[in-house]
N, C-alpha and C positions, 0 to 999 in steps of 0.2 A: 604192451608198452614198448615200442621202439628205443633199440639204444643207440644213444648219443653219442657215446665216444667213438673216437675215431678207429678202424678197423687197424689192425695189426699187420705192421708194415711186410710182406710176402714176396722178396725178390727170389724165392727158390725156384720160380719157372725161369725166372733172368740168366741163373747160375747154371753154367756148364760143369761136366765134372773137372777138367782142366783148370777151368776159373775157382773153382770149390778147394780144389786142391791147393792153391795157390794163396786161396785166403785164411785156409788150415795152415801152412805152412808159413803164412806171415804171423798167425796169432800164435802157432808152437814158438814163436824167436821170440815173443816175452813170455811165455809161461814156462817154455819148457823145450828147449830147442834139439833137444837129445829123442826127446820118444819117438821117431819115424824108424830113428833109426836103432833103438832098441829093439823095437816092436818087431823091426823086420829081423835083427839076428836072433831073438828069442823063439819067432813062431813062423816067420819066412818059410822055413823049411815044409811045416806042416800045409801052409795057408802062404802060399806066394802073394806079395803084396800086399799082406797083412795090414802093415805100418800105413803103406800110404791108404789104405781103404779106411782106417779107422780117421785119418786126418783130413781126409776129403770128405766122409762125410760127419762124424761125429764135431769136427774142430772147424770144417770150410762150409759146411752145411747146416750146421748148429748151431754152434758155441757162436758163428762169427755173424747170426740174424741180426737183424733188428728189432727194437721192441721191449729189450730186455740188455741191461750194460753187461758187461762181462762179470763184475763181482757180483751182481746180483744172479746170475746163472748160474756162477761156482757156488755162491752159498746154497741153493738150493740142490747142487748135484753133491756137498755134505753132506746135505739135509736126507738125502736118497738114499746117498750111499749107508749113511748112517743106518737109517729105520733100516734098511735091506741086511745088515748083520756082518758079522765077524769073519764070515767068508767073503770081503769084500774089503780087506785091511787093505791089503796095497794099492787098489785106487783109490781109495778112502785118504789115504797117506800122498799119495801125487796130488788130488784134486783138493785137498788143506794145503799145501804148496800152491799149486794155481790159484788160486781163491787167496791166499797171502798176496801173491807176487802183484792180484788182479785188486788188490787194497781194501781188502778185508781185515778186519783184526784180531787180534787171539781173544778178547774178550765177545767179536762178531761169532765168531767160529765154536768157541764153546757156548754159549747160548744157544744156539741152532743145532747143537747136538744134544743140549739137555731135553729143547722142545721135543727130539725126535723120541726120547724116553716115551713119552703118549703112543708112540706108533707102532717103533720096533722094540720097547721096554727096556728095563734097563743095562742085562748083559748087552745089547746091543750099543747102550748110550757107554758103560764102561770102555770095550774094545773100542769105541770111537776116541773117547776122555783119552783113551792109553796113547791113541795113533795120533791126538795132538799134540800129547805133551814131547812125542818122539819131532815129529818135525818143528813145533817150535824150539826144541832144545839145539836140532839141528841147525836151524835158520838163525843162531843169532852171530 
């Protein structure tokens, strides 16, 4: 049976790295306008260009597709981060911030980690529970 709906919209042959990076770095200026530049004094050293490789392609090649709005892709990279574990607090903790900032709600946000309790169980649904109540305490 053929399907009907319409294919999922694919500009990533369109996108240069140049232009990738450009569309990372307009989406970093409302979630998060500091991480290129964390990124690169944290691990620059190790991994030269660090910062901008993850924003070119993770944020100007990802996050900024078509197909999918933007809160709907941060709850789901909760959703990831969560089931994937307690080794994963601090982007767990940025990407609950993105996912805020992208209009999500603390009621969206804990729900979507309860679900993940099925996946990655419950220590894992805990360490999430604990990394929301930290930035939403933050956030207010």
């Amino acid at each position: 049976m053929p399907n009907d709906a319409p294919p999922a919209t694919r500009r990533t042959d369109e996108v240069t790295p140049a232009s990738a990076l450009e569309r990372g770095r307009a989406l970093l200026a409302e979630l998060n306008p500091e991480m290129e530049a964390i990124l690169e004094e944290r691990y620059g050293d190790l991994v030269p260009s660090f910062g901008e490789t993850l924003v070119e392609f993770a944020y100007g090649r990802l996050y900024a597709r078509d197909g999918l709005d933007l809160r709907t892709r941060q709850i789901a990279t909760v959703a990831a981060l969560t089931a994937m574990g307690g080794q994963t607090g601090p982007q767990l903790k940025a990407n609950i911030e993105h996912a805020l900032k992208a209009g999500a709600t603390h009621t969206e946000i804990a729900e979507v980690i309860l679900q993940m309790s099925v996946y990655g169980g419950m220590p894992a649904t805990i360490n999430a529970l604990n990394s929301a109540r930290e930035v939403f305490a933050d956030n207010r």
